[in-house]
C-alpha positions in Angstrom: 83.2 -84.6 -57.3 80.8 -87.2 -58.5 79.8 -90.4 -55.8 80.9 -94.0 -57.4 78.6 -95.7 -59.3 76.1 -97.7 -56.9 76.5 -96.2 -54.0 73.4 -95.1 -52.4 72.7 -91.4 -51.3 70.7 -91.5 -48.1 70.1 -88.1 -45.7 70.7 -89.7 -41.7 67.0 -89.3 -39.8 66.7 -87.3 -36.4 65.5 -89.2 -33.8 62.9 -86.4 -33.4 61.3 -87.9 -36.3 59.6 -90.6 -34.3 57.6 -88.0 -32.4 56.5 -86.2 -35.8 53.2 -86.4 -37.8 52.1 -90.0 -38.7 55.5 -91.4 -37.0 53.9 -90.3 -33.5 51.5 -92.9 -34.1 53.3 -95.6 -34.6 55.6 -94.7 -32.2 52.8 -94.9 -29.7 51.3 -97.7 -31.0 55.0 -99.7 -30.9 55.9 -98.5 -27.6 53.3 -97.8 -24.9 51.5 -101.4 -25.1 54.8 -103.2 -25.3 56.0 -101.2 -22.0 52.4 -102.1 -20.5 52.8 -105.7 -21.4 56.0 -105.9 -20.0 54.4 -104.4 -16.5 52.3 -107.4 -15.9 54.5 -110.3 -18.2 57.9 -109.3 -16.1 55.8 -109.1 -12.7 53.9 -112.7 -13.0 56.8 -114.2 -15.0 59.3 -113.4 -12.1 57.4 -113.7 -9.0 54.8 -116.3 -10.1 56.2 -118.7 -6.7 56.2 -115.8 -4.4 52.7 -114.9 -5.9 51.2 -118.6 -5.4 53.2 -119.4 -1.7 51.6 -116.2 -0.4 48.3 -116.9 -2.4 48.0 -120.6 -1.0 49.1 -119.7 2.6 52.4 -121.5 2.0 54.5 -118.6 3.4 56.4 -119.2 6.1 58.9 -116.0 7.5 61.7 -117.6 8.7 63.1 -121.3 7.9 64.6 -123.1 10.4 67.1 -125.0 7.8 67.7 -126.0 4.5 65.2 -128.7 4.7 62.7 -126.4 5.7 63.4 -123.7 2.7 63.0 -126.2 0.0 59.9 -127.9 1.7 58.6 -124.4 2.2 58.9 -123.2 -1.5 58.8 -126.7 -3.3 55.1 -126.7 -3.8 55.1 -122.6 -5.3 58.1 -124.1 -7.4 55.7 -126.6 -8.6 52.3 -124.4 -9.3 54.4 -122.5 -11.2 56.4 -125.1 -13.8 52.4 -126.4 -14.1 51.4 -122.4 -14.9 54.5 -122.0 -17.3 53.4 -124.6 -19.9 50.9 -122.2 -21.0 53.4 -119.8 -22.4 55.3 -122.6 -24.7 50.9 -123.4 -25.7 50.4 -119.7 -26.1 53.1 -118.8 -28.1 52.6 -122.0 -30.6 49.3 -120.8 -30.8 50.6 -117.4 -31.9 52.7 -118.4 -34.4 49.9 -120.5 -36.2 47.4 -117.0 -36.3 49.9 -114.2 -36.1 49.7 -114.0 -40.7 45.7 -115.5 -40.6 44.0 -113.3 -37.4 46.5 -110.6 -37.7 48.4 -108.6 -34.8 45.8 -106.1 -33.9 43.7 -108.1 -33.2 45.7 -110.8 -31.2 47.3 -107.7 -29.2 43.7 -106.8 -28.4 42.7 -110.3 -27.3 45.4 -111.0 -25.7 45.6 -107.8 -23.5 42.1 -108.5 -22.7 42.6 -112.3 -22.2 45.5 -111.3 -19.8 43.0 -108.8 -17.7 40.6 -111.6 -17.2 43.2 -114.3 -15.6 44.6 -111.3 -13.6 41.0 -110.9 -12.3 40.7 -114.1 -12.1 43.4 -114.9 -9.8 42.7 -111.5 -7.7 39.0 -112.9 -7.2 40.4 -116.2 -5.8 42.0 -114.3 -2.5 38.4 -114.1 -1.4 37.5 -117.5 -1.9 37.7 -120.5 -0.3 39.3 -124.4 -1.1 38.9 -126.0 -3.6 37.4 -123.1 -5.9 40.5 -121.0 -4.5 42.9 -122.8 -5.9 40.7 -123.1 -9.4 40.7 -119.6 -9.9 44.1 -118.5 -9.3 46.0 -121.4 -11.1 43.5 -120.9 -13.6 43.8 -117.2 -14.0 47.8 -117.7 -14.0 47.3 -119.9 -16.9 45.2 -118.0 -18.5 47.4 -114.9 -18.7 50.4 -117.1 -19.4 48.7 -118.3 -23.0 46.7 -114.6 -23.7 50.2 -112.8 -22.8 52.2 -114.9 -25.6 49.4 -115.1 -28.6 48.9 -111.4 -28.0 50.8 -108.6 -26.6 54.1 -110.7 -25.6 54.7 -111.7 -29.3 52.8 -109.2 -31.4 54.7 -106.2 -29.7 58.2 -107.6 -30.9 56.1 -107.6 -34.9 54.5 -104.5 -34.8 57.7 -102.6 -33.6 59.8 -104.1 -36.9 57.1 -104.0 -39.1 54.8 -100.6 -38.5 57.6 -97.9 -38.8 58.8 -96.9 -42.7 62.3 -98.2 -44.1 64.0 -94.5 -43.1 63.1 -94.8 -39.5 62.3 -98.3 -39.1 65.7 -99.1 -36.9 65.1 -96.2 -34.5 61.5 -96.7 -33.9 62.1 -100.4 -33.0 64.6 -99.4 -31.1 63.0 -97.2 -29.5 60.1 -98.8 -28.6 62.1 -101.9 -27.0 64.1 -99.7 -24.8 60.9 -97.8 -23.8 59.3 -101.7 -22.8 62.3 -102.5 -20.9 61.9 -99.3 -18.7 58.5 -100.9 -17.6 60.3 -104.6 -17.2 63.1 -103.1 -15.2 60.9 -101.1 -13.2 58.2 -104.1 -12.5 61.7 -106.2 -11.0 63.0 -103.3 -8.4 59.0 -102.4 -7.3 57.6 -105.4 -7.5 58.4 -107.5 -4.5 58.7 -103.8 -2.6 54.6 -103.0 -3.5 54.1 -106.9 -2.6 54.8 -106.4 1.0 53.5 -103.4 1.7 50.0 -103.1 -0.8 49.5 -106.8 -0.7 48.4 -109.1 -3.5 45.2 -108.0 -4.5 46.2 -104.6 -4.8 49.2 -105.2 -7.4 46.9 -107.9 -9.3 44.2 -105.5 -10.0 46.8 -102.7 -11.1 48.1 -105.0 -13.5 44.8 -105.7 -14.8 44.3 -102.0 -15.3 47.4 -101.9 -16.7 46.5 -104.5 -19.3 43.1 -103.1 -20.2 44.9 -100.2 -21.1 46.9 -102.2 -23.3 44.3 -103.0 -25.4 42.6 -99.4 -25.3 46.3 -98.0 -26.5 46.5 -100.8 -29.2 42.5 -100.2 -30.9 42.9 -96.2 -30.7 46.2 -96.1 -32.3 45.8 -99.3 -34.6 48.0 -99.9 -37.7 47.6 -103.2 -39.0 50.5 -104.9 -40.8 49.4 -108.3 -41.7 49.8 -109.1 -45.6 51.2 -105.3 -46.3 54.9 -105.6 -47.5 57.5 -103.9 -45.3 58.2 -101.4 -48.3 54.2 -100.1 -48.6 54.2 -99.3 -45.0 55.5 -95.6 -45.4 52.8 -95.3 -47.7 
């Protein structure tokens, strides 16, 4: 029996086909640095206040009222609406270079950029006022713009545009539900490695974390700027 006219014959992919050949690579490459990114850009995005009253010295265990809650997280509430203007800057900025720099190499900067804020703010716990304060607002900041011109908006690119047309809706697919894993995991453990390992400790796996970002993204690399969706399989 002979298909209507137009219709198209296409033979359904296996999932397994993201883990074979050439598709392993850009399975990698769409995956592992978006679930890395999401360690660090889920951790700081949600905790920022917690980060910055416990940074500052602002803590305080136990509130005696209402008046004394807000008064006690009003000035982390603040540092971090002053922080968070970066990632509206950041992401601007990304939009404006994603098609001139191209997304390699903003994912690559932009891990990096991310790593030095993180140290940044991990060096400011052994400092004193007012260069305390410089550093770790400033290495919030810092991470808040690298995060959205690299790795926080090249991820969501890469993942629609590196995989060919036969397997492009599985791979980027996959590679977001294989990111969420790391967000999902970064909001249970989080404030649970906070109290017991302390500040410093989480800040400088997050750096690690974000270094290997950009290691991942240059060893695997696939560049897709100015390459139509249709020549990728090729």
């Amino acid at each position: 029996m002979h298909r209507p006219q137009g219709e198209a014959t296409q033979k359904k992919v296996p999932w397994s086909a993201l883990f074979r050949g050439e598709s392993l690579r850009r399975t990698v490459l769409a995956s592992v640095p978006w679930f890395l990114q999401d360690l660090s850009t889920y951790g700081i995005g949600i905790f920022t206040p917690t980060i910055l009253a416990k940074a500052l010295g602002h803590e305080i265990s136990a509130a005696p009222n209402i008046s004394a809650l807000i008064a006690r997280d009003l000035p982390a509430a603040k540092g971090a609406a002053l922080v968070d203007i970066l990632l509206i800057v950041g992401i601007l900025v990304a939009v404006l270079l994603a098609d001139r720099v191209g997304r390699i190499r903003l994912q690559i900067l932009g891990f990096i950029g991310c790593a030095i804020g993180l140290g940044m703010a991990a060096l400011s716990l052994h400092a004193t006022e007012p260069v305390r304060s410089l550093l770790l607002f400033g290495g919030f900041m810092l991470f808040n713009f690298m995060t959205n011109i690299g790795p926080n908006a090249q991820t969501y690119l890469l993942a629609g545009e590196v995989f060919p047309t036969a397997i492009r809706g599985k791979g980027a697919g996959f590679a977001a539900s294989f990111a969420k894993i790391g967000a999902v995991t970064t909001a249970f453990l989080f404030p649970v490695l906070l109290a017991d390992a302390g500040i410093h400790f989480l800040l400088i796996i997050l750096v690690a974390s974000s270094l290997l970002g950009a290691w991942v993204t240059w060893q695997f690399r696939i560049e897709t700027t100015g390459v139509s969706l249709e020549d990728i399989g090729r």
